[in-house]
N, C-alpha and C positions, 0 to 999 in steps of 0.2 A: 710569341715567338714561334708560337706551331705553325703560325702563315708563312716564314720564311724555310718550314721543313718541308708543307705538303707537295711543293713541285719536282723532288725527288723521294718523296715517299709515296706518291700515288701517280701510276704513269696516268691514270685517265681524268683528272680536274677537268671540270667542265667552264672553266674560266684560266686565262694567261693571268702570272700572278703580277708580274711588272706591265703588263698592257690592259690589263682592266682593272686595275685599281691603285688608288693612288695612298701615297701614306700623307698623316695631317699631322701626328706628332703624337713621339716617344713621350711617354710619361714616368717614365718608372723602370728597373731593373731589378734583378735579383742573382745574386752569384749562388753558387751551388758550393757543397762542401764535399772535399774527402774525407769520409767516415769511418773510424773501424771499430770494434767491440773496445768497450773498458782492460778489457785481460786478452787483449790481439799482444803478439810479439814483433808489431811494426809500432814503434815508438814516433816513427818521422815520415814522412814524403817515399826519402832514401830509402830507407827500410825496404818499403813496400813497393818501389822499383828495383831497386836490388834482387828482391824474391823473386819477382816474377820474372824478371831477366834470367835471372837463376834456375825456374821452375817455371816454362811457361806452362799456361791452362791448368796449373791445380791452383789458383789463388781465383774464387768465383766474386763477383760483384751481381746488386741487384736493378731492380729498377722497376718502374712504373709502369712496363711493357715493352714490346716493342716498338721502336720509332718515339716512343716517348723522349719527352726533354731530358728525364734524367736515363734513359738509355743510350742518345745522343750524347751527352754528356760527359759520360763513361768511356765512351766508343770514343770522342776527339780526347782522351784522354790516352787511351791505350797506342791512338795513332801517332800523336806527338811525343810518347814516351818511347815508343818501340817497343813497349811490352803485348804479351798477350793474356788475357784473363777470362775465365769463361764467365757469358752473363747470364744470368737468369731471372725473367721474365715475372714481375707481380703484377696481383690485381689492381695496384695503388701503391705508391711510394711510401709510404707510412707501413704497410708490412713488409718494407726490407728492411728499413731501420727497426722494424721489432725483431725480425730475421739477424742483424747484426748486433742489436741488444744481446740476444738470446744466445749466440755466437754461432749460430748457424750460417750464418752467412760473412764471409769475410771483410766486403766494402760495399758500399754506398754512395750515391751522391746528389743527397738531396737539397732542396732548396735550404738555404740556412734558415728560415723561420721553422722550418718544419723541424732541424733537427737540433736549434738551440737550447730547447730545455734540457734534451736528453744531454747536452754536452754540457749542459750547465749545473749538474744533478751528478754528472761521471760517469754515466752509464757507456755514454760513446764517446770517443775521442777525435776532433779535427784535427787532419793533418793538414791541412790545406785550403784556401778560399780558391775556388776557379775564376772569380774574378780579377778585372783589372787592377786592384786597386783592395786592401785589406777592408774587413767592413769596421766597422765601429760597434759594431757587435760581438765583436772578437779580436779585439786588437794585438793580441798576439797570436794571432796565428797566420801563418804567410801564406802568400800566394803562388799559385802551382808555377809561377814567371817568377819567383824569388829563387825559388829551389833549382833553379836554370834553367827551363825552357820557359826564353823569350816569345814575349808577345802572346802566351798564352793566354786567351782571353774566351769564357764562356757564362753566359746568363741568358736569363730567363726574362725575355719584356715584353712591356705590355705596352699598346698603344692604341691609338684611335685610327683607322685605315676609311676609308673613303671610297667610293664607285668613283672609275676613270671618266672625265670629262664633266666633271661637277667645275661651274663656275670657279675662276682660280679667285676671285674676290671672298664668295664661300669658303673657300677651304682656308684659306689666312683670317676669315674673321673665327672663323672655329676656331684654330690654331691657338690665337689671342684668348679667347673664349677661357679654352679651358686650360690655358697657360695660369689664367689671371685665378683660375680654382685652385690649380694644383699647385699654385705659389702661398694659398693662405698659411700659415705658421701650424693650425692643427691639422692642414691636410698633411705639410710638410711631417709633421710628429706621429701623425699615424701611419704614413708610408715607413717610417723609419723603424716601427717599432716592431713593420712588420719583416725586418730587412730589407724591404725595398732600398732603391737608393735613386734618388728624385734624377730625372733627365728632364731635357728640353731642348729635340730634335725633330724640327721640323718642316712640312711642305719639301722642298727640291733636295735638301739635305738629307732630308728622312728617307724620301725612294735611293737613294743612295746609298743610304746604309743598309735598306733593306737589299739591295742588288748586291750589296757583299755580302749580306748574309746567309742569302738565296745560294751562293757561292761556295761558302766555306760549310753552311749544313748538305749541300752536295757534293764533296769530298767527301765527308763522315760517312753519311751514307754510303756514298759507292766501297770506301774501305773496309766498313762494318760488312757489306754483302748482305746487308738488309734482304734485299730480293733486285734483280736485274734493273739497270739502268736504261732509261730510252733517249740520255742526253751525255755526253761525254766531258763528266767536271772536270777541268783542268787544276 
């Protein structure tokens, strides 16, 4: 999902991301979680909008850096909530969740494979899946579009992308290809087990979805103020 950030995170790509290359198919997703310490005094979603509606910029979230997915993340969080939160920037995702273990740090949002033991242990608490759709991983815990804002929708995906003007017989016999892998039952059970959640979007559909994704990660950006924009997201 980083190919659908770099054209409003880096003004100078030395390639167009929709004109020189083409997508062959989604495989795979990952929702990310709202995370807070074991002994946080935000029990719920509400809570922790509440507060910060309350107090904006003294409630800090972490992340994996800047421009990273779970800083992205965070950031289409804060915009669709209308809150404000200060972020602060780690080496790697896995030391804010020990940041928020430790209670150093107030929220997170990491990928749920990474933070379901700790949640599974007590150490952190989900408030929320940023996904579409609850995982099966955590069946009680809702989604950031349960809590009320609609259509909130953000993950983490992986796919197979392609050079533009590759045979279109090519890119549909791939397509099939590795449809036909990632349909086996234990490929199915090991994506699942790692939160993944199996897709299969592909060829003319797939640049599609990546052209709205190209779209909606250039909002975030220009709103976070990342660093200056050279294209005007609508």
């Amino acid at each position: 999902s980083g190919h659908v950030a770099n054209p409003a995170l880096q003004a100078n790509l030395p390639f167009d991301t929709m004109r020189d290359m083409s997508g062959v198919v989604l495989v795979a997703s990952s929702p990310t979680l709202v995370i807070v310490g074991a002994n946080s005094s935000y029990k719920t979603l509400n809570d922790l909008i509440t507060a910060a509606k309350k107090r904006p910029n003294t409630i800090n979230f972490g992340s994996a850096g800047i421009g990273s997915g779970t800083h992205l993340g965070g950031e289409y969080f804060l915009l669709e909530t209308g809150i404000k939160m200060d972020h602060i920037p780690y080496k790697g995702v896995q030391e804010a969740v020990t940041e928020v273990i430790a209670g150093r740090l107030d929220v997170a949002f990491p990928p749920i494979a990474l933070a379901l033991p700790f949640v599974k242990d007590g150490r952190v608490r989900a408030l929320a899946v940023t996904g579409n759709k609850r995982s099966d991983l955590l069946p009680n815990t809702p989604t950031v579009a349960e809590i009320g804002y609609k259509d909130f929708d953000y993950r983490l995906w992986y796919a197979f992308i392609s050079k533009s003007g590759t045979p279109s017989p090519i890119l549909a016999r791939l397509a099939k290809e590795i449809k036909s892998v990632t349909d086996l039952p234990e490929i199915q059970e090991k994506m699942k087990a790692q939160g993944l959640d199996p897709a299969h979007i592909q060829l003319a559909d797939f640049d599609r979805y990546i052209a709205s994704e190209i779209n909606k990660l250039g909002r975030i950006v220009k709103a976070s103020g990342i660093k200056p924009m050279y294209r005007d997201w609508e």
